[in-house]
N, C-alpha and C positions, 0 to 999 in steps of 0.2 A: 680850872676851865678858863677857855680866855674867850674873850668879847661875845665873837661869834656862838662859840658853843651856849654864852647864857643867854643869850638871845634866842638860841634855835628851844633852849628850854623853857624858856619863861612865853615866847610865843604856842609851843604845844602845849605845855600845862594851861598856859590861857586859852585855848582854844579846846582844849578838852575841859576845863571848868564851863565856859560858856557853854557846851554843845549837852554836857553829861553830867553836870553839876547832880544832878536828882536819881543819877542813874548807881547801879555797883559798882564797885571794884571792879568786876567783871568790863561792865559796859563800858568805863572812861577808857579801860584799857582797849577795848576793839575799836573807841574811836580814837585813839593815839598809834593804834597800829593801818588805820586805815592811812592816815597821814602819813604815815612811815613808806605804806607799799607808795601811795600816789612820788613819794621822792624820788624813789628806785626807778621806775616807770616814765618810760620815753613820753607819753601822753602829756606828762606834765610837768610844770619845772621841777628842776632837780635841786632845791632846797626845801626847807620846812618855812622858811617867809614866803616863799612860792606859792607853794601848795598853800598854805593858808588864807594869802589873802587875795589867789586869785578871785577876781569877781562871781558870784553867782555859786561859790562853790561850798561855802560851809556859812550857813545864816547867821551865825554870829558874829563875821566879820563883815556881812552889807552892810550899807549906810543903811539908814530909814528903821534897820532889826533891832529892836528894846533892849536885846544882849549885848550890841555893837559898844556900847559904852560902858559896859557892866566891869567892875572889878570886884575879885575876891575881897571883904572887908576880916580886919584881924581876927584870928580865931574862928574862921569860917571851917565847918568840918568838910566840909568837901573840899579844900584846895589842897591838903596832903594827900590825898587821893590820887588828884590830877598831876601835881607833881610826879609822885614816884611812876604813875602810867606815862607821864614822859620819861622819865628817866628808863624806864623800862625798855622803853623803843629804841631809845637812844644807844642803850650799850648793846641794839641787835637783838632782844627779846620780841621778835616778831612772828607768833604764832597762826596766823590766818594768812590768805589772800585775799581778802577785806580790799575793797577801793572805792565803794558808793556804802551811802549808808541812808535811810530816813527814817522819819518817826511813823508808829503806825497810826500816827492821823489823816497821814496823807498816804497818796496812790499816785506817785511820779511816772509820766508815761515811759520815763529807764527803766525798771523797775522787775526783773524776769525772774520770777518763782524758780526757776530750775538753778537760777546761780545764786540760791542766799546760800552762806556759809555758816551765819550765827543769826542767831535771835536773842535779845537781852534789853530783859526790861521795855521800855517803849520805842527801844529799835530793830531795825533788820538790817543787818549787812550782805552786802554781795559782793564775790568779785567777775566783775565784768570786763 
C-alpha cells in the first residue's frame, strides 16, 4: 500500500472506530460503506479525508465531540473490526446505498422514513 492508501485506511477505520466502536460487525461495516457511497457521490468530495473530516458531517471528527480525540488503545476489541469494515470498502465490498446515517437518540430534521435502507444496533441508515 503506499502513503495515500494507509491514510485513506487508517482515517476510515478511525472514523468507523469513533462512530461504531459499540456497534456489530454488521454496523461498523454500514458506517464504512456510508463513507464509501458519500466518495463516489458528486455532493461530496471525492476522497475519504474529504468525506471524513468535512465539517458537521460525522461527530467524531468536530472539534468540541469527546471522540474527536479518542484513539483506539492496544488490544482494544473493536479496532479489528473497524479495520477490516475499512478494508472492506476499500477493495469495493459496498453493499447499500447508505449516505446519512444517525443514532436513534436523535431525530435529524434530514431524516425520511421512506429512505432508510438498514437498521443496526443504535443506528438508521438512509440513502438520500
Amino acid at each position: 500500500m503506499d502513503s495515500a492508501q494507509l491514510l485513506n485506511r487508517f482515517l476510515l477505520a478511525l472514523c468507523v472506530w469513533r462512530e461504531a466502536r459499540g456497534e456489530s460487525d454488521r454496523g461498523k461495516l454500514l458506517v464504512a460503506e456510508t463513507i464509501a457511497n458519500r466518495v463516489t457521490d458528486k455532493r461530496w468530495p471525492d476522497t475519504f479525508a474529504g468525506v471524513i473530516t468535512q465539517p458537521k458531517q460525522f461527530s467524531a471528527f468536530n472539534a468540541g465531540d469527546p471522540n474527536a480525540t479518542l484513539f483506539p488503545k492496544d488490544g482494544d476489541p473493536s479496532w479489528p473490526a473497524a479495520v477490516s469494515a475499512a478494508d472492506s470498502v476499500l477493495r469495493g465490498n459496498v453493499f447499500t446505498k447508505s449516505n446519512h446515517y444517525h443514532t436513534t437518540g436523535v431525530a435529524p430534521a434530514w431524516a425520511d422514513a421512506s429512505k432508510i435502507v438498514a437498521r443496526e444496533g443504535a443506528h438508521i441508515f438512509y440513502s438520500l
